[in-house]
TORVOKOL-656818 format. One record per atom (N, C-alpha, C): residue number from 0; atom name; y, x, z. Coordinates in nm, 3 decimals. Layout:
// TORVOKOL-656818
{node NUM,'CA',{Y,X,Z}}
...
***
This chain:
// TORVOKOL-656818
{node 0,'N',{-11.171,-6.290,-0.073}}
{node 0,'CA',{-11.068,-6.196,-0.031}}
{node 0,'C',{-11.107,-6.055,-0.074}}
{node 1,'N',{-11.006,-5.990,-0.131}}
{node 1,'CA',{-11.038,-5.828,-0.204}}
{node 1,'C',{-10.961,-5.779,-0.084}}
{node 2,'N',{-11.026,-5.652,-0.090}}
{node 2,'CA',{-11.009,-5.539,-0.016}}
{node 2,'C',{-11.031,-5.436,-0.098}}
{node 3,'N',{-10.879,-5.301,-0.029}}
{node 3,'CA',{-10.892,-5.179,-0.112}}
{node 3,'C',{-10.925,-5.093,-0.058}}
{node 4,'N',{-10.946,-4.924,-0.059}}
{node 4,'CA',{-10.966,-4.828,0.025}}
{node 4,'C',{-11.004,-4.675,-0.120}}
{node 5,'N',{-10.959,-4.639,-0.063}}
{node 5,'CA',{-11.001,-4.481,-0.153}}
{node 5,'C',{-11.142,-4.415,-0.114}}
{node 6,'N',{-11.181,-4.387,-0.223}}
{node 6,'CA',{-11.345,-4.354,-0.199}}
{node 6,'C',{-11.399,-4.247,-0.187}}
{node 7,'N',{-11.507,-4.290,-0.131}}
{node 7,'CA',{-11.526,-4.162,-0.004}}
{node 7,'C',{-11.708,-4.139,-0.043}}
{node 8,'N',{-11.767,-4.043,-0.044}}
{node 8,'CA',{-11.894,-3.975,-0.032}}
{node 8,'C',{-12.019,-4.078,-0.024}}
{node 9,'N',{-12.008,-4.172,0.088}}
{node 9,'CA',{-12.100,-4.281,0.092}}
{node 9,'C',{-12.079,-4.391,-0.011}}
{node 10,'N',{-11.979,-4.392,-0.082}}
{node 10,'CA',{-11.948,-4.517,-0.172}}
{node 10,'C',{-11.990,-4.430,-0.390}}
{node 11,'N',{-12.079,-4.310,-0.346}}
{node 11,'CA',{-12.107,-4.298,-0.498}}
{node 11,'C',{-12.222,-4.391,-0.560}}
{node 12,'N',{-12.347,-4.427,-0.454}}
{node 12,'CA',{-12.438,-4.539,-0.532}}
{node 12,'C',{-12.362,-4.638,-0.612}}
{node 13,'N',{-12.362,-4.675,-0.546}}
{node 13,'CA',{-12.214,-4.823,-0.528}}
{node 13,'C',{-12.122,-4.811,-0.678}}
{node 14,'N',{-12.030,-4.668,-0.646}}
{node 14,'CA',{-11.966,-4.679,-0.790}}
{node 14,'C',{-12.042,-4.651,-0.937}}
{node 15,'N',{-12.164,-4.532,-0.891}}
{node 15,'CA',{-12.206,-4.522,-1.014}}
{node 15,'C',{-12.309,-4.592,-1.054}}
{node 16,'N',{-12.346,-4.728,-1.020}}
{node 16,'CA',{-12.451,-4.844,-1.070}}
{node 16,'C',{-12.327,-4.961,-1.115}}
{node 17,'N',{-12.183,-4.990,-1.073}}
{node 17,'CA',{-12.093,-5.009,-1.091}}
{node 17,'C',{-12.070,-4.927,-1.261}}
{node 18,'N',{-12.002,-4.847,-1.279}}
{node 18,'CA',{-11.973,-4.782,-1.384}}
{node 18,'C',{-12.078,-4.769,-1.507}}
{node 19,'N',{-12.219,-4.726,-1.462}}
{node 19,'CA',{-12.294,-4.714,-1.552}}
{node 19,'C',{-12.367,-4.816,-1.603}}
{node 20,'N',{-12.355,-4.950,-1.489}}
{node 20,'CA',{-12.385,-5.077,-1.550}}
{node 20,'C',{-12.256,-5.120,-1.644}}
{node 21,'N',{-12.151,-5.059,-1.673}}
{node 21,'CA',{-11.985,-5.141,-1.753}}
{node 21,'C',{-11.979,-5.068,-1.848}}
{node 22,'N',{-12.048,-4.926,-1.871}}
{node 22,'CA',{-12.026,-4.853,-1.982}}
{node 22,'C',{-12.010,-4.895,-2.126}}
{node 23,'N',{-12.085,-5.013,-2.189}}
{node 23,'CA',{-11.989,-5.096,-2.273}}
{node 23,'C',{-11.835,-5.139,-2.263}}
{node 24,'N',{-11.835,-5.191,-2.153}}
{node 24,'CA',{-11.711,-5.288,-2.112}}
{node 24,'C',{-11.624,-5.150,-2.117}}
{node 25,'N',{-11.633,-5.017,-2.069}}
{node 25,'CA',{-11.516,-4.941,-2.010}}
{node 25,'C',{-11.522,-4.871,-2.202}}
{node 26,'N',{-11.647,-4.832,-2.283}}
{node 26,'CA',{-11.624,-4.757,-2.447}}
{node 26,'C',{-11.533,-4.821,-2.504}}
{node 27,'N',{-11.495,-4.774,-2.594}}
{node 27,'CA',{-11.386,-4.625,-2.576}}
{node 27,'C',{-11.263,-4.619,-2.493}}
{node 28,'N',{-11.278,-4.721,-2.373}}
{node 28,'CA',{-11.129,-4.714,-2.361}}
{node 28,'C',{-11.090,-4.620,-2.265}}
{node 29,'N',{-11.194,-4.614,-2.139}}
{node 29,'CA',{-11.193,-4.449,-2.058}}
{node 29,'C',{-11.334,-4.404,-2.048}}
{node 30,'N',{-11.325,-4.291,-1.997}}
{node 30,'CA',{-11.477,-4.229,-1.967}}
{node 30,'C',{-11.455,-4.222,-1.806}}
{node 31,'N',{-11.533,-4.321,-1.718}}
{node 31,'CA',{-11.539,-4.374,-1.597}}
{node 31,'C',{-11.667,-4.188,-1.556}}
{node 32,'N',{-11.684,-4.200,-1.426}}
{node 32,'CA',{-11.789,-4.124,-1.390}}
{node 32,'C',{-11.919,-4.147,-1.410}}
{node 33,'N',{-12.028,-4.124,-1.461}}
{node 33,'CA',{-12.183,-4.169,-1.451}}
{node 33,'C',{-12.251,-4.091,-1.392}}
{node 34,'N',{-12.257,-3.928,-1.367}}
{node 34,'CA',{-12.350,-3.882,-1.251}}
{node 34,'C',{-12.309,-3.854,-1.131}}
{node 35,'N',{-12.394,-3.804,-1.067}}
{node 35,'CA',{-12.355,-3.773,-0.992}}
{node 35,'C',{-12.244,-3.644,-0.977}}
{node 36,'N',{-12.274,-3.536,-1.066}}
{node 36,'CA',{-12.171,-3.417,-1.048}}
{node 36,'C',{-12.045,-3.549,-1.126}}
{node 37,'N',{-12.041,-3.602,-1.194}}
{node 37,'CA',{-11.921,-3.681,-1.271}}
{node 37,'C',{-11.855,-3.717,-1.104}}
{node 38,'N',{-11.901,-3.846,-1.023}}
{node 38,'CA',{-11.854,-3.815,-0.864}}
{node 38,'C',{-11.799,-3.746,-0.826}}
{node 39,'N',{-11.847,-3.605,-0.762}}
{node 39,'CA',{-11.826,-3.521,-0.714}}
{node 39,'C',{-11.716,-3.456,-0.685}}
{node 40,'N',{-11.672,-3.434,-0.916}}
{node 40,'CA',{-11.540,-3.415,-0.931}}
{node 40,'C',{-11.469,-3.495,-0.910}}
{node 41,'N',{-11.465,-3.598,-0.920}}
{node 41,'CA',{-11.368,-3.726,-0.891}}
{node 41,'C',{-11.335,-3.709,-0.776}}
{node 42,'N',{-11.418,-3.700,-0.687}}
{node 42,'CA',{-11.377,-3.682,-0.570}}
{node 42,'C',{-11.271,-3.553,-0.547}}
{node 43,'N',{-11.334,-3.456,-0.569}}
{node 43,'CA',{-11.213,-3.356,-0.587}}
{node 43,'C',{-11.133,-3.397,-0.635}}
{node 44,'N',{-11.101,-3.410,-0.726}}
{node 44,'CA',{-10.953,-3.420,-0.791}}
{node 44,'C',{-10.859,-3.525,-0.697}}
{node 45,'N',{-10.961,-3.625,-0.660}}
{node 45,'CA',{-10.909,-3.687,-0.496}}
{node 45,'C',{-10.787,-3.679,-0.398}}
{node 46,'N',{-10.845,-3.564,-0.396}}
{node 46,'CA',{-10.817,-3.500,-0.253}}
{node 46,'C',{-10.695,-3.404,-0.255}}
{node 47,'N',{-10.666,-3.396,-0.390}}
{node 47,'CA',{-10.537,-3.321,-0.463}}
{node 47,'C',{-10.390,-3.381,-0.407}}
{node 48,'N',{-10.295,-3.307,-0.369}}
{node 48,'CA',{-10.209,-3.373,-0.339}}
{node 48,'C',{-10.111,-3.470,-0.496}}
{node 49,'N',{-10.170,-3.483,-0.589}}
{node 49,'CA',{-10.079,-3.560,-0.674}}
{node 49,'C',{-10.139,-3.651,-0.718}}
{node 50,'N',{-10.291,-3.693,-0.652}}
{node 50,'CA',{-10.364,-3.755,-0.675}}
{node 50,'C',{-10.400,-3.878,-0.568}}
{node 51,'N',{-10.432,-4.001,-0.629}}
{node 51,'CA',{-10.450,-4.082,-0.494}}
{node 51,'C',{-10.547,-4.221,-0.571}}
{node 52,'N',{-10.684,-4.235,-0.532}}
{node 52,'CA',{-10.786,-4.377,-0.591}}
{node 52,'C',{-10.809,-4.443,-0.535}}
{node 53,'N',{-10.815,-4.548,-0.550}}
{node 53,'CA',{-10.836,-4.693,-0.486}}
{node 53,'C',{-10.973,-4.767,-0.528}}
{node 54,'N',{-11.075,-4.834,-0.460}}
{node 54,'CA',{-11.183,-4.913,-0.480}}
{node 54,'C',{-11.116,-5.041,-0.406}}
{node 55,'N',{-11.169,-5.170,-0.558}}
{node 55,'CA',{-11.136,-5.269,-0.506}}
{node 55,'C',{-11.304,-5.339,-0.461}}
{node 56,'N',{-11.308,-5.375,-0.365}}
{node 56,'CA',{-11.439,-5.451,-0.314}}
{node 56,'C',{-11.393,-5.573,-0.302}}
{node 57,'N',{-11.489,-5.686,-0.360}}
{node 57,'CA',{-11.505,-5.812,-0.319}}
{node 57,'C',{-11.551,-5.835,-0.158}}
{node 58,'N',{-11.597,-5.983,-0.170}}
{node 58,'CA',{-11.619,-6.015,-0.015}}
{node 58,'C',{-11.720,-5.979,0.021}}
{node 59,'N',{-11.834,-5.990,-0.063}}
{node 59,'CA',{-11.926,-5.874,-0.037}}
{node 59,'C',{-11.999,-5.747,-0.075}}
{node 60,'N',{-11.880,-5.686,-0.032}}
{node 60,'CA',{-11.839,-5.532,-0.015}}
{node 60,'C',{-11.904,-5.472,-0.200}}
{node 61,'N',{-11.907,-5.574,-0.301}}
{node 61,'CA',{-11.921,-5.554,-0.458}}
{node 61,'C',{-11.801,-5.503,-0.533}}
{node 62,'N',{-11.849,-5.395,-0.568}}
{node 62,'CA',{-11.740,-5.278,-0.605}}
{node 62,'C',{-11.685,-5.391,-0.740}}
{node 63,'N',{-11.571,-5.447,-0.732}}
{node 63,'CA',{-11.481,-5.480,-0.842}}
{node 63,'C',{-11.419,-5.421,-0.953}}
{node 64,'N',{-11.362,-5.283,-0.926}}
{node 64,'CA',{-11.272,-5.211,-0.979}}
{node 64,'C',{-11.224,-5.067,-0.900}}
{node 65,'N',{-11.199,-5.014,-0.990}}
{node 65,'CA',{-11.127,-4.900,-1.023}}
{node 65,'C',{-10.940,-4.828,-1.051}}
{node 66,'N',{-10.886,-4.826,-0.918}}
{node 66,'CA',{-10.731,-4.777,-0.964}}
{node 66,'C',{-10.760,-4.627,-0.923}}
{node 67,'N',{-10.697,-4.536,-1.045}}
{node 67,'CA',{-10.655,-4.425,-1.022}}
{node 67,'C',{-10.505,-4.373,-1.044}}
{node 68,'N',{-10.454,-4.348,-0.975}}
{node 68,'CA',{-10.320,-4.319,-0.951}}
{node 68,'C',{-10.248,-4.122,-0.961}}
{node 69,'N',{-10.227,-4.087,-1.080}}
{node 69,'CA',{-10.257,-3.980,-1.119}}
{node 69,'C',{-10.131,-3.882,-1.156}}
{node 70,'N',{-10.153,-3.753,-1.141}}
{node 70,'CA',{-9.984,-3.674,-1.197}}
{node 70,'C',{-9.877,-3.773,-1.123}}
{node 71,'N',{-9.881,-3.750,-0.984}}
{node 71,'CA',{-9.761,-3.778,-0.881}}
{node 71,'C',{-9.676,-3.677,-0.914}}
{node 72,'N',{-9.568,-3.754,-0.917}}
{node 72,'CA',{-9.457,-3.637,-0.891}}
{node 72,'C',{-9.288,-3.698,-0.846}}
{node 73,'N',{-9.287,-3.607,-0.740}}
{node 73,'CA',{-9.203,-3.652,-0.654}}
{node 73,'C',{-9.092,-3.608,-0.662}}
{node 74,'N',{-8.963,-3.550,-0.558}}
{node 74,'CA',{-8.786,-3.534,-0.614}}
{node 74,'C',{-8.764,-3.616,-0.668}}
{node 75,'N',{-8.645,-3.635,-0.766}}
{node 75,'CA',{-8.591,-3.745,-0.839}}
{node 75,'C',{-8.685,-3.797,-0.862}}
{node 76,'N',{-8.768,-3.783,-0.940}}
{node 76,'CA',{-8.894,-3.861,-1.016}}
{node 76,'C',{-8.961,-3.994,-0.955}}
{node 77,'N',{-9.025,-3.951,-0.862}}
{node 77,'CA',{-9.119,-4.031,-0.777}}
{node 77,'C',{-9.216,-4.135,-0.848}}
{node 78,'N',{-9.262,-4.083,-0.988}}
{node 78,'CA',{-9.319,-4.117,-1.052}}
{node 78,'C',{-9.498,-4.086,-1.070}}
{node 79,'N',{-9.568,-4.215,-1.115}}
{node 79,'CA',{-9.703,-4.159,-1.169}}
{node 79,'C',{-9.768,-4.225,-1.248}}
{node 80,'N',{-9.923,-4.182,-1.272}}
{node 80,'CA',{-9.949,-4.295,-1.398}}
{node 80,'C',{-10.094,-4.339,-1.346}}
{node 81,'N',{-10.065,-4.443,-1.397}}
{node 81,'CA',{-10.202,-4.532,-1.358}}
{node 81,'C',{-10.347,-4.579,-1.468}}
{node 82,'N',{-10.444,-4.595,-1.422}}
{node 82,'CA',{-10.591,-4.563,-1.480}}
{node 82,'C',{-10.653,-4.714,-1.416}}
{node 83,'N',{-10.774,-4.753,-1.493}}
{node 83,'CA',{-10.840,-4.806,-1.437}}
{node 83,'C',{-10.917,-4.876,-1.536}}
{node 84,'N',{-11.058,-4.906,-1.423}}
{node 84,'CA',{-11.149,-4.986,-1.477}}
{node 84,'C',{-11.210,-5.098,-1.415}}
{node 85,'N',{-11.272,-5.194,-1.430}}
{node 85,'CA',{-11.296,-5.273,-1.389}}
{node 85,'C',{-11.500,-5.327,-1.401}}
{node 86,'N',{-11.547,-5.383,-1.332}}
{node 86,'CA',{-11.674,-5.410,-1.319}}
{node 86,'C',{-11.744,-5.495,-1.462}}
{node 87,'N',{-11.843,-5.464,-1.468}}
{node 87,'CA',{-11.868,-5.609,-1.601}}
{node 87,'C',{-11.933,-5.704,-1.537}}
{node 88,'N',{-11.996,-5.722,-1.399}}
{node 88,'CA',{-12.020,-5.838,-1.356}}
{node 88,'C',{-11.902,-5.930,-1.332}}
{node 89,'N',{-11.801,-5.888,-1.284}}
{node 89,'CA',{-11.672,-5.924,-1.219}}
{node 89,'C',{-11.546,-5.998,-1.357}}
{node 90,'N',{-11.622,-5.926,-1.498}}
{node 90,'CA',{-11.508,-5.968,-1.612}}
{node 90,'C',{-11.467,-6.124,-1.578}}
{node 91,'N',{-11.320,-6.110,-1.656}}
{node 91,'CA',{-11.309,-6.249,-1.679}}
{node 91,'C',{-11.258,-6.324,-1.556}}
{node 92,'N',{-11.239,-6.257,-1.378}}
{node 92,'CA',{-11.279,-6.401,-1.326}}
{node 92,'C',{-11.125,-6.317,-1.243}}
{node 93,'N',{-11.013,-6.262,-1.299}}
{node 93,'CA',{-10.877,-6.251,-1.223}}
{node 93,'C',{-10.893,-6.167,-1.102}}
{node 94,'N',{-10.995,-6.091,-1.061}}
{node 94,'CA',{-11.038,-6.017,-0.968}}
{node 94,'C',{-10.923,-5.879,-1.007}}
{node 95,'N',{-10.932,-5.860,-1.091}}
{node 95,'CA',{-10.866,-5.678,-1.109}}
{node 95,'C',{-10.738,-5.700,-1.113}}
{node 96,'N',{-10.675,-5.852,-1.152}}
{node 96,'CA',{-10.542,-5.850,-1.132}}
{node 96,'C',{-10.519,-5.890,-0.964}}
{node 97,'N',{-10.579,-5.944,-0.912}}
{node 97,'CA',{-10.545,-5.928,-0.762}}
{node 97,'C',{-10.562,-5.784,-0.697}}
{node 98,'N',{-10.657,-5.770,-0.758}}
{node 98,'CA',{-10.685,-5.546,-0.709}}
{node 98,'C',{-10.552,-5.487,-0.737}}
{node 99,'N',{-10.497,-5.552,-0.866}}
{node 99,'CA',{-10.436,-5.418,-0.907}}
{node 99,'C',{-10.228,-5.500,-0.791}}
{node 100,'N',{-10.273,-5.604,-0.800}}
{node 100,'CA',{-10.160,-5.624,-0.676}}
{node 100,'C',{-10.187,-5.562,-0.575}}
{node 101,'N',{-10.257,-5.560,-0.536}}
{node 101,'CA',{-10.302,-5.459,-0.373}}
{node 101,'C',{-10.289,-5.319,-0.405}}
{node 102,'N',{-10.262,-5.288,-0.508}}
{node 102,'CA',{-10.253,-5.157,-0.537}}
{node 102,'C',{-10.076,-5.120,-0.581}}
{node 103,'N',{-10.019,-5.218,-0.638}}
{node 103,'CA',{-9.909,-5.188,-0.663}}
{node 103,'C',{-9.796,-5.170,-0.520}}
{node 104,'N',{-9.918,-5.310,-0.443}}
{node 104,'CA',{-9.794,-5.293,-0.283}}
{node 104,'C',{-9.823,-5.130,-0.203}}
{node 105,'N',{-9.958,-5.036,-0.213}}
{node 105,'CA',{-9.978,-4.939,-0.181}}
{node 105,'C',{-9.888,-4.819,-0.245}}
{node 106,'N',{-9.871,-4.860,-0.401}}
{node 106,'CA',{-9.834,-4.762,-0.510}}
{node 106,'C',{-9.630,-4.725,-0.414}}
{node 107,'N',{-9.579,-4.904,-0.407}}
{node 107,'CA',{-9.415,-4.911,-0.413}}
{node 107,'C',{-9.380,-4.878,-0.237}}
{node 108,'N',{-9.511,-4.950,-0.153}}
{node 108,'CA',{-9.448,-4.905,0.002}}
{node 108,'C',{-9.515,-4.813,0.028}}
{node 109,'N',{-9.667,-4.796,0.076}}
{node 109,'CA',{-9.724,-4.635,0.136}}
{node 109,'C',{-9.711,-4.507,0.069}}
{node 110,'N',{-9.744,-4.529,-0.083}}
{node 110,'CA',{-9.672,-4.397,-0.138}}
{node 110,'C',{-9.509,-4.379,-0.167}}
{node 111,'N',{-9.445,-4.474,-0.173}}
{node 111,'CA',{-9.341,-4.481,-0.153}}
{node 111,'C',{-9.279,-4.408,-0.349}}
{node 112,'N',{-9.335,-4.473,-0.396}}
{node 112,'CA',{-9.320,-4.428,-0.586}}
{node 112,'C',{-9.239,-4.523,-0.620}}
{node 113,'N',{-9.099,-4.484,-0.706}}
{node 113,'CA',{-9.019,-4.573,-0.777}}
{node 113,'C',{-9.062,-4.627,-0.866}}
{node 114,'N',{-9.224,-4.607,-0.952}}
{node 114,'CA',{-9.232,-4.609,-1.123}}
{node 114,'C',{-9.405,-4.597,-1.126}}
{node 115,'N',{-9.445,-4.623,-1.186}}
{node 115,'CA',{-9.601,-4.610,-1.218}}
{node 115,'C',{-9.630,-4.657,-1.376}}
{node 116,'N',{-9.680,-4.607,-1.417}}
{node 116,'CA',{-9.666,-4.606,-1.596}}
{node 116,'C',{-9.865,-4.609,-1.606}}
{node 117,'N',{-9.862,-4.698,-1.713}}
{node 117,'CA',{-10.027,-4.688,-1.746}}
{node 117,'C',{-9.972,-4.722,-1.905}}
{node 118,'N',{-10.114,-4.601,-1.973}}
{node 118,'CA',{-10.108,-4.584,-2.109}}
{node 118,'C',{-10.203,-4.631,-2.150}}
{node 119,'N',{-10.202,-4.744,-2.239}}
{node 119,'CA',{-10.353,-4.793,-2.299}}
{node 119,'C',{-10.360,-4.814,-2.452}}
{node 120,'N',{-10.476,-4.783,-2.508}}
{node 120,'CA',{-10.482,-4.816,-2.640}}
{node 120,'C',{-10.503,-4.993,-2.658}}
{node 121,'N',{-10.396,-4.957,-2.817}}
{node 121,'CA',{-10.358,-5.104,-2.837}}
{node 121,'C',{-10.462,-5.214,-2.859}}
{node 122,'N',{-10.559,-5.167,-2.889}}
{node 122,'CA',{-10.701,-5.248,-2.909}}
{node 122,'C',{-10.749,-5.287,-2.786}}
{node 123,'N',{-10.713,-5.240,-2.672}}
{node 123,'CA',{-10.773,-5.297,-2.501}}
{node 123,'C',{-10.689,-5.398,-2.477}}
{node 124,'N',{-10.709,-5.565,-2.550}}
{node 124,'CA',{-10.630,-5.631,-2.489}}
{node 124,'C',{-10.671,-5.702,-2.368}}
{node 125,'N',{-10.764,-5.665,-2.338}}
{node 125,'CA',{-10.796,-5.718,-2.196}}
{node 125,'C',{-10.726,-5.617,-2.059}}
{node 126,'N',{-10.667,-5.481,-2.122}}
{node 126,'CA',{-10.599,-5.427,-2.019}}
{node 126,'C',{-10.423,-5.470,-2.042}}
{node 127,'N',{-10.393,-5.433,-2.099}}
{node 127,'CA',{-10.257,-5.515,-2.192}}
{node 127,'C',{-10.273,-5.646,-2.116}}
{node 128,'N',{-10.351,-5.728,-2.115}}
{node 128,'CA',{-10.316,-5.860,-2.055}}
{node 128,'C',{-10.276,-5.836,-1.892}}
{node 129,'N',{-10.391,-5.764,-1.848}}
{node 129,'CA',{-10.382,-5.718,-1.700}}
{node 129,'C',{-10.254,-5.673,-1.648}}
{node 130,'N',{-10.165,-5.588,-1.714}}
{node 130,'CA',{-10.032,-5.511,-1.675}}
{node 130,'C',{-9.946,-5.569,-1.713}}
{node 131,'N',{-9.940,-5.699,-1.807}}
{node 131,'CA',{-9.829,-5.790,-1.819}}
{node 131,'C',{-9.851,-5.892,-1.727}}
{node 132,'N',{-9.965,-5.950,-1.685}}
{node 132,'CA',{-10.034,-6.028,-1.595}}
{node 132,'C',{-9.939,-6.018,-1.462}}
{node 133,'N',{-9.918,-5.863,-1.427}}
{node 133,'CA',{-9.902,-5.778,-1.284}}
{node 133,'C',{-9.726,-5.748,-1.317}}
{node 134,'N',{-9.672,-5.774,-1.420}}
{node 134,'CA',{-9.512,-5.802,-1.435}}
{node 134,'C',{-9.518,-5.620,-1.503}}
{node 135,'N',{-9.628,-5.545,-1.542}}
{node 135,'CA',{-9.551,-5.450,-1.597}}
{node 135,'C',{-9.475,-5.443,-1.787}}
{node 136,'N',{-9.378,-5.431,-1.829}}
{node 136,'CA',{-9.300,-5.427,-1.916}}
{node 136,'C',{-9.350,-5.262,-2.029}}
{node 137,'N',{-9.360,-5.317,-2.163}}
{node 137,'CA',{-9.389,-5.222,-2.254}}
{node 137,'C',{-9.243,-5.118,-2.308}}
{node 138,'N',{-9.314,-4.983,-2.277}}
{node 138,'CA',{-9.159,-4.931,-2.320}}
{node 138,'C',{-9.181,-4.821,-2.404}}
{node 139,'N',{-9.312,-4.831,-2.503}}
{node 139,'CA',{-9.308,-4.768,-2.587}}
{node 139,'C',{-9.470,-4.770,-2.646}}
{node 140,'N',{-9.443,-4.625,-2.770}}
{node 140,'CA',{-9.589,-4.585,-2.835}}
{node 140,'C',{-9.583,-4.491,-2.832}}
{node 141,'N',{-9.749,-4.371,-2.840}}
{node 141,'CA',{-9.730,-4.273,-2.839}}
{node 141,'C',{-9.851,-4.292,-2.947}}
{node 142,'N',{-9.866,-4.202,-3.049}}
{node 142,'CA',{-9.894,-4.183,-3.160}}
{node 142,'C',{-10.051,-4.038,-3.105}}
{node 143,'N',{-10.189,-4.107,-3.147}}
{node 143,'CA',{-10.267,-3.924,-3.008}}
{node 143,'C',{-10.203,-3.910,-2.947}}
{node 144,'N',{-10.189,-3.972,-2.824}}
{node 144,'CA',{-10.174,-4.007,-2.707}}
{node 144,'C',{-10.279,-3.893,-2.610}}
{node 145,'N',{-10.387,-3.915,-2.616}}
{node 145,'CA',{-10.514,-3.885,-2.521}}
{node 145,'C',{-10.593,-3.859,-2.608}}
{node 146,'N',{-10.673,-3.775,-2.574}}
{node 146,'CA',{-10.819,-3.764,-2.628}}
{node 146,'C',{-10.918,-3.814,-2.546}}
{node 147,'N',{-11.018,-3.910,-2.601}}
{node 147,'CA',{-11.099,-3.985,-2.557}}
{node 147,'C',{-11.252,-3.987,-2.660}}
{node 148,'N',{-11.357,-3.927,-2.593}}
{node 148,'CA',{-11.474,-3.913,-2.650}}
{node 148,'C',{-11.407,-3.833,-2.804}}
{node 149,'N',{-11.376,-3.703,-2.759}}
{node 149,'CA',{-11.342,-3.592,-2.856}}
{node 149,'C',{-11.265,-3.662,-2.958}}
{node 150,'N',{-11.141,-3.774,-2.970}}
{node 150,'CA',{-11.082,-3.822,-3.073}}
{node 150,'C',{-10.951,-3.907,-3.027}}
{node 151,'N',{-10.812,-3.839,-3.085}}
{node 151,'CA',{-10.712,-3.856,-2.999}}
{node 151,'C',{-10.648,-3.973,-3.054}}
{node 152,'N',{-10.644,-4.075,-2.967}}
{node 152,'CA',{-10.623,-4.212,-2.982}}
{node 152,'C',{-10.473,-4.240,-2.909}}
{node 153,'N',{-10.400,-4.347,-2.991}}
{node 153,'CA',{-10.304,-4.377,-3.000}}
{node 153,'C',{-10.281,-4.452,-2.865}}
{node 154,'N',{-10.167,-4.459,-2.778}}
{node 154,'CA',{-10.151,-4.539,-2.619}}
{node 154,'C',{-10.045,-4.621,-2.683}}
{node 155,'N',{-10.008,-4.749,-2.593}}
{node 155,'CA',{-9.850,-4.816,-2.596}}
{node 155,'C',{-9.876,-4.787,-2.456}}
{node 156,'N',{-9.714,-4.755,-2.387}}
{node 156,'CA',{-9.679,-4.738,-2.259}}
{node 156,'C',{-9.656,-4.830,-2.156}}
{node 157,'N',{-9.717,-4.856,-2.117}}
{node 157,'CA',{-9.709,-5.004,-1.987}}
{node 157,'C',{-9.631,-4.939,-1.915}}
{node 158,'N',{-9.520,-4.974,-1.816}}
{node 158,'CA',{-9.432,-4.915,-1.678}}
{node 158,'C',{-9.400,-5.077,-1.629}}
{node 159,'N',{-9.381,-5.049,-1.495}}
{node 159,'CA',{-9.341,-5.158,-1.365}}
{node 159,'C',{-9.308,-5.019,-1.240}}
{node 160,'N',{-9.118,-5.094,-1.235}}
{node 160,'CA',{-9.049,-4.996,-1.087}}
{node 160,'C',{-9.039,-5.062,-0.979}}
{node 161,'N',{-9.044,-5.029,-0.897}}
{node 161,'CA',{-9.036,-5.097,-0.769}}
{node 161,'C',{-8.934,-5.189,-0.793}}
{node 162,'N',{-8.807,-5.190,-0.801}}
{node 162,'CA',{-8.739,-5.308,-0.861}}
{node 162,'C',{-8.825,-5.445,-0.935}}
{node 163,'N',{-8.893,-5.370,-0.998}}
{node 163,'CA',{-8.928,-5.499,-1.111}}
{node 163,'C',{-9.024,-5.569,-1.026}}
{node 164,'N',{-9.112,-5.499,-0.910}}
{node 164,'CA',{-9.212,-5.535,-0.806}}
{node 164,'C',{-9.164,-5.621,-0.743}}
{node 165,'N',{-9.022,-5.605,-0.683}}
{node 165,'CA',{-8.962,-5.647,-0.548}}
{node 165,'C',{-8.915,-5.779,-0.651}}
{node 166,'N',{-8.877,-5.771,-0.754}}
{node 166,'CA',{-8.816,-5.906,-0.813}}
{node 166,'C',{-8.900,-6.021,-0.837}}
{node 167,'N',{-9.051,-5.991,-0.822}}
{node 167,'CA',{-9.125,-6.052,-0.831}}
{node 167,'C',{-9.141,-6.154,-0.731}}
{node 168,'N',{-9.097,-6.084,-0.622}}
{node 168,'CA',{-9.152,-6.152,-0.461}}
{node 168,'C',{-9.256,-6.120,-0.366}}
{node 169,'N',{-9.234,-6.012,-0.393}}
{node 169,'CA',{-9.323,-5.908,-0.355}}
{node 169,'C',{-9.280,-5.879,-0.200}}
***
């Protein structure tokens, strides 16, 4: 059974032996945190009102994954975009797609967001599998997209709306 929760001060060992043990698994596709000041800020940016992260823990309390939920924006919109990484002990075994369900029911009822969009480069097909996995639908390319390790790399646009959630059986 996974469990989620947003992370908090006592949970940096935890993430950054997590992260800095995956740093293969996560090159080039994000730059996860590795020190401690890397933390720190994370945490700040946290605590931002357009900002909102999720830790997925296994059953015993083994940091799984990574949702970051980022550039909220609310009025008409009620939109944001989504991030993430996942453990390299944990690859492979359907763990981050159950995380990232526990995260979508947080994303469509507690934050109450019509839309959540994640941008990934086309070469991460292990994330691409994950967001079609989770019912999200491709609705585009962006050509340098992001800059990632000083070199601006191309995204396709993953999106899933609460509609497409609720049609699921959600």
């Amino acid at each position: 059974m996974l469990s989620i929760r947003e992370p908090s001060v006592q949970d940096e060992a935890i993430f950054l032996a997590m992260t800095q043990a995956s740093r293969k698994l996560h090159h080039p596709w994000v730059n996860a945190p590795l020190t401690h000041e890397d933390y720190v800020q994370y945490l700040v940016r946290q605590a931002l009102p357009n900002q909102k992260n999720f830790l997925v823990f296994g059953m015993n309390h083994e940091l799984v994954g990574v949702f970051n939920i980022s550039e909220i924006v609310r009025g008409g919109f009620q939109s944001a975009y989504l991030g993430f990484y996942g453990a390299l002990s944990f690859q492979g075994q359907g763990l981050m797609s159950q995380g990232l369900q526990l995260v979508l029911r947080e994303i469509f009822t507690t934050l109450a967001l019509h839309r959540i969009e994640a941008n990934i480069q086309p070469q991460n097909i292990r994330s691409i599998a994950l967001v079609k996995r989770c019912g999200f639908r491709k609705e585009g390319f962006s050509e340098r997209y992001l800059q990632i390790d000083n070199e601006w790399r191309d995204h396709e646009r993953w999106a899933i709306t609460i509609e497409d959630w609720q049609n699921q059986g959600r």
